[in-house]
C-alpha positions as CSV (number, residue, x, y, z in Angstrom):
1,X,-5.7,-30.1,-6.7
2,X,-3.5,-27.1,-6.1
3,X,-3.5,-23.8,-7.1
4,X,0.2,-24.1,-8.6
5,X,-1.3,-27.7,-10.2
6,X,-3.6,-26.0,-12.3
7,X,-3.2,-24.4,-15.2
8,X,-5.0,-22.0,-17.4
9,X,-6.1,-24.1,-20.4
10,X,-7.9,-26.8,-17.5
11,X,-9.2,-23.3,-16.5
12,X,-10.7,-22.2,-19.3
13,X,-12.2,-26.1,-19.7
14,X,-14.3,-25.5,-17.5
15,X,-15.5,-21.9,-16.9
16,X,-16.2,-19.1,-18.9
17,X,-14.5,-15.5,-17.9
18,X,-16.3,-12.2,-19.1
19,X,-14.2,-9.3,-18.7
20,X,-15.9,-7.0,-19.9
21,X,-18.9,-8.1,-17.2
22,X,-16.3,-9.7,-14.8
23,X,-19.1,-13.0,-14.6
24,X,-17.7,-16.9,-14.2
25,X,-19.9,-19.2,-16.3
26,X,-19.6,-22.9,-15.8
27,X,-18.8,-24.7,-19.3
28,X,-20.7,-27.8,-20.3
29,X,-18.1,-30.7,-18.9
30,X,-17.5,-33.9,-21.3
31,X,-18.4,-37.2,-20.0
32,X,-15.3,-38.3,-19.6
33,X,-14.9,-36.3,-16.6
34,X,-17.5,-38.5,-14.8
35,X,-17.6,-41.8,-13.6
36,X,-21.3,-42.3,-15.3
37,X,-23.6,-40.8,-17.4
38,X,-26.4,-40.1,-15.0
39,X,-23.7,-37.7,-13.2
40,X,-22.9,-36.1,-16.5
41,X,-26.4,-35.3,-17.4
42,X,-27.3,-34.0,-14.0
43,X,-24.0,-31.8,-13.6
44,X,-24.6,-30.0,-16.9
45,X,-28.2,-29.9,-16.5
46,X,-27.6,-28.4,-13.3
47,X,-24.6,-26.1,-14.0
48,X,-23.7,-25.8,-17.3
49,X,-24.3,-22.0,-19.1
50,X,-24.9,-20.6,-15.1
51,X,-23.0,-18.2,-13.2
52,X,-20.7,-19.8,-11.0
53,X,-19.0,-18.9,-7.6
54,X,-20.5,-17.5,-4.2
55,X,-19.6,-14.5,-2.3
56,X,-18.5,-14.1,1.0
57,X,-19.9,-11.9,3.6
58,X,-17.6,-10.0,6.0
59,X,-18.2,-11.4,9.6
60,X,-20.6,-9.0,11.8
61,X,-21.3,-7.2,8.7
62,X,-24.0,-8.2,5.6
63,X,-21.4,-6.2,3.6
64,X,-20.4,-8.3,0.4
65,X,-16.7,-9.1,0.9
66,X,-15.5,-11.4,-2.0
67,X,-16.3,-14.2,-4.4
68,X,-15.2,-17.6,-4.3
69,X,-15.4,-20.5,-7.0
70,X,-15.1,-24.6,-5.9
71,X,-14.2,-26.6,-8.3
72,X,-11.3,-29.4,-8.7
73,X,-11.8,-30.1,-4.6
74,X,-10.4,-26.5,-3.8
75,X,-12.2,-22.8,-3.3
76,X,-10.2,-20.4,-5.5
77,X,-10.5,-16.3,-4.8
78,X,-12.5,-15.1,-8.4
79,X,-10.3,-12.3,-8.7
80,X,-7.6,-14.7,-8.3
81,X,-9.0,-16.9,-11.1
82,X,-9.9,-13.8,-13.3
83,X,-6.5,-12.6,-13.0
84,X,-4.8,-15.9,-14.1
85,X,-7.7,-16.5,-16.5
86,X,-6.6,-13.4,-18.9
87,X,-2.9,-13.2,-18.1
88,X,-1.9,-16.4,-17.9
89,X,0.3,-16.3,-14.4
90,X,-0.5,-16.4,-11.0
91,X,-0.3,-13.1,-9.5
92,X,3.5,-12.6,-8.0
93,X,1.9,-9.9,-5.4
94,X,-1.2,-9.1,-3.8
95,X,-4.4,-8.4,-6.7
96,X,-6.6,-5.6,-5.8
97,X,-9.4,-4.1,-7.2
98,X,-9.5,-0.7,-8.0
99,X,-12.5,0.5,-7.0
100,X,-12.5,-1.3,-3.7
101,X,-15.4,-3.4,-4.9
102,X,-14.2,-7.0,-4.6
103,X,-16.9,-8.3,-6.5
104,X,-16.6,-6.5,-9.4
105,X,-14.6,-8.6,-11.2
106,X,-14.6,-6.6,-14.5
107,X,-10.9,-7.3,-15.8
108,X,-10.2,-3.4,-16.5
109,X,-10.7,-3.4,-12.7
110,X,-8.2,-5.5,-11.4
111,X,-4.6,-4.3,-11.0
112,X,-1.9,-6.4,-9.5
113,X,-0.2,-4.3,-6.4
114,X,1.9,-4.5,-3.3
115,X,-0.4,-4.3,0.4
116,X,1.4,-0.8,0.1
117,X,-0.4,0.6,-2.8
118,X,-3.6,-1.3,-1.9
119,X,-3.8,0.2,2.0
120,X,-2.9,4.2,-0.5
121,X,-6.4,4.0,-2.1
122,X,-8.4,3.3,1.4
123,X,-11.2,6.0,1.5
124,X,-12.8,4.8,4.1
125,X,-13.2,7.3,7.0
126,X,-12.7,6.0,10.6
127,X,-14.0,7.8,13.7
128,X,-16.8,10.1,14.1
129,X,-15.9,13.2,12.1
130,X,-16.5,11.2,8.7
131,X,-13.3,12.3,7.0
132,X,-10.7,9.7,6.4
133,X,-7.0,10.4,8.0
134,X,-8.4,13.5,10.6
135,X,-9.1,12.8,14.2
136,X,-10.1,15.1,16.3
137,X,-7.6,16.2,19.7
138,X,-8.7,17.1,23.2
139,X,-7.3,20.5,22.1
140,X,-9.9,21.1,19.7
141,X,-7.8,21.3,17.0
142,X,-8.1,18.7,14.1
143,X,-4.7,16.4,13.6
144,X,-4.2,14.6,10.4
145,X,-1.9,11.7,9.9
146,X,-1.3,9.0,7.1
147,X,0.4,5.7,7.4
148,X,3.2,4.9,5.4
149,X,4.7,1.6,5.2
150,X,2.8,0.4,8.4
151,X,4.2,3.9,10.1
152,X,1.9,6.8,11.4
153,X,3.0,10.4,10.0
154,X,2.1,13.4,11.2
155,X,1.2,16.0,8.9
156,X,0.2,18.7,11.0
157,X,-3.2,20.2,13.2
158,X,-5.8,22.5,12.2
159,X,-8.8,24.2,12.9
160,X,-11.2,22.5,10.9
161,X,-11.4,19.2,9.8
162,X,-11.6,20.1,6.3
163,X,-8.1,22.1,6.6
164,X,-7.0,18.4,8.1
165,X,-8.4,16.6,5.3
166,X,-6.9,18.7,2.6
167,X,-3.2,18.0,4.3
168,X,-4.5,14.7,4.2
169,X,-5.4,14.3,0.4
170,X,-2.3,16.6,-0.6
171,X,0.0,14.2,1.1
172,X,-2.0,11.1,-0.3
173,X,-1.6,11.8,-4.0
174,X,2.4,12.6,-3.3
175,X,2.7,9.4,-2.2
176,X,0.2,7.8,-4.3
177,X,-0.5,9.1,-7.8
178,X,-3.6,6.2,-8.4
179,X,-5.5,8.2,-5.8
180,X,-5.9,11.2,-7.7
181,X,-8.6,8.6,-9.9
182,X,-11.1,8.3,-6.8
């Protein structure tokens, strides 16, 4: 089956979406979705009323990354299915979730967004000096930049990375109003 094949009422056959706790629970399935009854006992005794989906670890890293669900002989994204579990669409952009956590799958936490607006609510700091969009120059001086639209701009050097940081965070919420939340 493909994603565009099913719909949201098969969906909601067969799992169970919290939103409030974000959780997948496999539903009990009928036994006319197996060939025999010894595979319908043993599926629901085995699945039925338990959390389902795995997550998936970022490579190099034991860093949760996301959660996946099988089912229907196809491995769906959980936010995905979350998202088209309680609006009843597939997402027409990219789903994000707010807090950068992609396994909290709370439904208050998912927004739908463009890569754009996703890439605005980065906090993660690269380089040494621990302050996200400040490197620091040969010079001594502290230069901060932020991307926009896949394009580096320069907003200006300092003397202290904090002075760098602030030009960073002032230009951040200009362009991006949702980081003002973090």
């Amino acid at each position: 089956m493909k994603k565009e094949e099913l719909t949201q009422e098969k969906l909601k056959e067969l799992l169970h979406y919290d939103p409030d706790t974000g959780v997948f629970t496999w539903k009990e399935r009928p036994l006319s979705m197996f060939k025999c009854e010894r595979d319908f006992n043993r599926w629901n005794s085995a699945y039925a009323g338990k959390e389902a989906g795995d997550i998936k670890y970022e490579k190099n890293r034991n860093r949760p990354s996301w959660k996946r669900i099988r089912f229907l002989n196809c491995e769906f994204s959980a936010l995905t299915l979350a998202y088209f579990y309680m609006a009843g669409i597939w997402p027409i952009e990219r789903l994000d979730c707010i807090d950068g956590d992609y396994t909290n799958l709370k439904f208050k936490n998912i927004r739908e967004c463009t890569w754009t607006d996703s890439r605005y609510k980065t906090v993660t700091p690269k380089g040494k000096n621990k302050l996200i969009g400040v490197q620091l120059r040969k010079s001594g001086k502290y230069e901060a930049n932020i991307t926009v639209k896949r394009k580096t701009i320069y907003l200006g050097s300092f003397n202290t990375p904090e002075e760098a940081h602030a030009a960073y965070v002032e230009a951040k919420r200009q362009i991006s109003p949702e980081f003002n939340m973090l």
